[in-house]
Structures are given as C-alpha cells and as structure tokens.
NUMAR-197232 format. One record per residue (C-alpha): residue in one letter; x, y, z. Coordinates in steps of 0.25 Angstrom, whole numbers, plus 2048, in hexadecimal, padded with zeros to 3 digits. Layout:
aXYZ ...
% end
This chain:
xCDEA51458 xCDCA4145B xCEAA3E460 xCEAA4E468 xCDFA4A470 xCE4A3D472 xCF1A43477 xCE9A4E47E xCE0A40487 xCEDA3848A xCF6A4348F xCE9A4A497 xCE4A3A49D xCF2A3449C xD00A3E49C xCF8A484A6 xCF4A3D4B1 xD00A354AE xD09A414B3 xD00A454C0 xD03A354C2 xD12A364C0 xD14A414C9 xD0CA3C4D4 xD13A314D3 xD20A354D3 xD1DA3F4E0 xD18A324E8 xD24A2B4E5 xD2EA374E8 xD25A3A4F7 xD26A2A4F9 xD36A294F6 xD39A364FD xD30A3D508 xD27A3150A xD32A2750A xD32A2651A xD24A2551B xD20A1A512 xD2CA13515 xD22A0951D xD1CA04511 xD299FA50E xD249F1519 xD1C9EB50E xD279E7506 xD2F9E2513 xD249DA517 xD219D450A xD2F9D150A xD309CB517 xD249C0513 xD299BD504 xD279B04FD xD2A9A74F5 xD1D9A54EE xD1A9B54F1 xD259B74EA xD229B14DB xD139B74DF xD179C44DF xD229C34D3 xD169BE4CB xD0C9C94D0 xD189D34CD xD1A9CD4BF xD0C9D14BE xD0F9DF4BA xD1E9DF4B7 xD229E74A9 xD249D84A2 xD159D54A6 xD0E9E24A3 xD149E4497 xD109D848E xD049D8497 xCFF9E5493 xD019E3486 xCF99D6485 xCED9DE48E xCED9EA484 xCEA9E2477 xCE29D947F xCDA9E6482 xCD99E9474 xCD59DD46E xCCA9DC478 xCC59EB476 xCC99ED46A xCCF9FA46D xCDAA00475 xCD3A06480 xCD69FD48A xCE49F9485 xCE9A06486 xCE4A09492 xCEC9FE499 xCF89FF492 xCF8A0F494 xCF5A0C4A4 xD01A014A4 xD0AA0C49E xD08A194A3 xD09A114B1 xD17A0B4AC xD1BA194A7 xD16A204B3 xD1FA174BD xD2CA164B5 xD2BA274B5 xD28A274C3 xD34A1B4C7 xD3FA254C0 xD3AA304CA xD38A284D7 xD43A1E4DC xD3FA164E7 xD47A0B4ED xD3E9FD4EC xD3B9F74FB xD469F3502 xD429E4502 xD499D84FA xD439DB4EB xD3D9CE4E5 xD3F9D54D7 xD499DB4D0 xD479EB4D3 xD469F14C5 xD4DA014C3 xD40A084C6 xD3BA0E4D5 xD32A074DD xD29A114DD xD20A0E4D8 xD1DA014D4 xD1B9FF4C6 xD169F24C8 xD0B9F54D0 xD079FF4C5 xD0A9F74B9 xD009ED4BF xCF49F64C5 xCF79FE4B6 xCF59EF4AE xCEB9E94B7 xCE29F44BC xCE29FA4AD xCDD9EB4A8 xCD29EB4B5 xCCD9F94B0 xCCB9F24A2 xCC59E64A6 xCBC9EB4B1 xCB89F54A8 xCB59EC49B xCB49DE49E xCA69D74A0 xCA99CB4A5 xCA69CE4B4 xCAD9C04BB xCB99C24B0 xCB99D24B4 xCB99CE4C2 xCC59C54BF xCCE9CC4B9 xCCC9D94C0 xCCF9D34CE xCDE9CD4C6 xCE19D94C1 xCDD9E34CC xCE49D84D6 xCF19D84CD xCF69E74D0 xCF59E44E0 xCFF9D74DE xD079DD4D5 xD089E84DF xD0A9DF4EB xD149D74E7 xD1D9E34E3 xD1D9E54F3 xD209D54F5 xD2C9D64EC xD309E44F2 xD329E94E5 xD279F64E9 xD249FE4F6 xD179FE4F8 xD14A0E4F5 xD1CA0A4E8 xD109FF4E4 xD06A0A4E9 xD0BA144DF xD0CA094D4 xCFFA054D5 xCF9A144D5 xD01A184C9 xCF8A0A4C1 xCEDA0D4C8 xCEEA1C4C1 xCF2A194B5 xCE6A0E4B4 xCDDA1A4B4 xCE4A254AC xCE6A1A4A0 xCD7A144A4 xCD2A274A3 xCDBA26497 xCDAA1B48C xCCDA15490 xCBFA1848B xCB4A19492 xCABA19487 xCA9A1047C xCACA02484 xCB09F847C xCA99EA47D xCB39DE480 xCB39D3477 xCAB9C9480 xC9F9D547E xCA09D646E xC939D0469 xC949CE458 xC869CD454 xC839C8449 xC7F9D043B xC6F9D0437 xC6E9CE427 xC689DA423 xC5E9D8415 xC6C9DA40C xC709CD413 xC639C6411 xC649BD403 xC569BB3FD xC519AE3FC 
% end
C-alpha cells in the first residue's frame, strides 16, 4: 500500500503536470516555428546587435557565465549540492527536490528538441552548436532549474539573514547571465531563453508541490543545541 500511494503522489504531482507542460510546450514551439514564424522574426535584432558590439573581454565573460549551467557544470554540481543538502538536513527532502527539478527539466527539453527544430540565429556562433533545437534553451532552464530550486531552499531554511541575503541575490542573478549570454553568443533567439526559463521556472514548483515537506521543518546544523544530560538520583554516588 506504501509504495502504491507513493506511485499514486508522483504520477498525480509529477507525471500529470509534467505532460500538460510538455504539450504546451511543444504547441508554443510548433506556432513560433510555423504560423508565428514572420511575426517574431523581429526579435533577432537582439542577437544582431549583440553581435554587432562583441568583445573581447565580453567574450571570455559570457563563455564563463555559459559555463555556469552547461551539462559538465550541472552535473558534478548537482551532485555535490545534493549530499550537501543531506548531510545538513539530515534527510533527503531537499536533495531531491533539487535533483528532481534539474531533471525533469532536462528531460522535458531533450523531449521537446526531438519534436521542434529551429534553426539557431543567423549570427556568427561563438560555441559549437550542439544537435539539439534552439528551442528552447536548455541552458536557461538548467540554470533557473539549479539556482532557483537552491534559492527556494536557502530562502526557505537558512537563518542567517546577511548570508541568506547573499546568496539569494548570486543565485537568483545567475539564471538572468546565463540567459543573457546565450543571446551574446547567438546561440539562442530570445523567445527560445523565454521558453527555457519558463520550463525551470515550472519545474521548480511542481518538484517544490512534490518532494518537499511543509510540515516537520528540520533545523539546520548551526540551530542544533546538545544540552547536556541532568544526573538523575541513579547517577548520584553516596558519599
């Protein structure tokens, strides 16, 4: 009856929604490639202008805020994060919650690539175009799927209010470059970063619904008092 239900929570909060994402997804990216195609085809003077003002030291900027959620990043990244997450909470809660948002974004967005095939901007590339669609960008999501996920945990737990502070501005600011400099390097139209961050930006809160507890808030480590033990009259040794 314990692993039904369980089955029964994850395909009603996950599977469920996770479909109604996919879909919509896949419908945006077929009325932006075919009927819409004229319409938003505007939206590449971003890319040219980027293009047209490139740097040198804009350049290596925007490689290292790209690097910031490509697969060789997230991938040792999360797994560091995750038992991170455990060791100071000492359950699973949070770790899954961010690994299930980084994946069911990442699983969302290679389903959606095999359906939609967009040409990326016509604009020199600054990074090798890998097989997928442009649409939509999985950096963008990957990033707002790692770094948002992490604020919801640390704005929700931590105590430290100048830390908090601090680290939510980082990671909050780090889905925005990310996304940025996938338009410097004309590796993404715009609506293709739009779309990517949405997709994070859901999955954040169907994994957030899904795997985290609202209830029964564990203390972090810096908040765990040991007090020590009063001898009772059994530890007491006549004189």
């Amino acid at each position: 009856m314990k692993y039904r239900a369980e089955a029964l929570h994850v395909l009603r909060r996950v599977v469920a929604p996770g479909l109604i994402v996919y879909l919509i997804l896949v419908g945006c990216g077929l009325l932006i490639t075919r009927p819409l195609r004229g319409l938003i085809a505007g939206e590449d003077d971003i890319n040219r202008s980027f293009a047209e003002h490139r740097t040198h030291d804009w350049n290596i900027a925007t490689h290292l805020m790209s690097m910031a959620s490509d697969t060789t990043t997230v991938v040792p990244l999360l797994v560091v994060l995750a038992l991170l997450l455990r060791w100071i909470f000492r359950r699973w809660a949070e770790a899954v919650t961010l690994i299930s948002a980084v994946a069911l974004q990442e699983t969302v967005f290679l389903l959606v690539v095999f359906v939609i095939h967009r040409q990326r901007p016509d604009v020199p590339h600054l990074d090798p175009a890998p097989p997928t669609s442009s649409f939509p960008s999985g950096h963008a999501g990957a990033a707002v799927a790692l770094y948002g996920t992490l604020a919801v945990i640390v704005g929700w737990r931590m105590r430290n209010g100048v830390l908090k502070a601090a680290l939510l501005t980082v990671l909050l600011c780090l889905p925005f470059l990310v996304g940025a400099s996938r338009l410097y390097r004309g590796m993404h139209h715009p609506s293709d970063v739009l779309f990517g961050v949405a997709n994070g930006i859901v999955w954040i809160a169907i994994a957030v619904h899904a795997f985290l507890p609202t209830t029964g808030q564990p203390q972090p480590l810096q908040q765990r008092v040991v007090r020590p033990r009063v001898p009772d009259d059994d530890d007491r040794v006549d004189a």
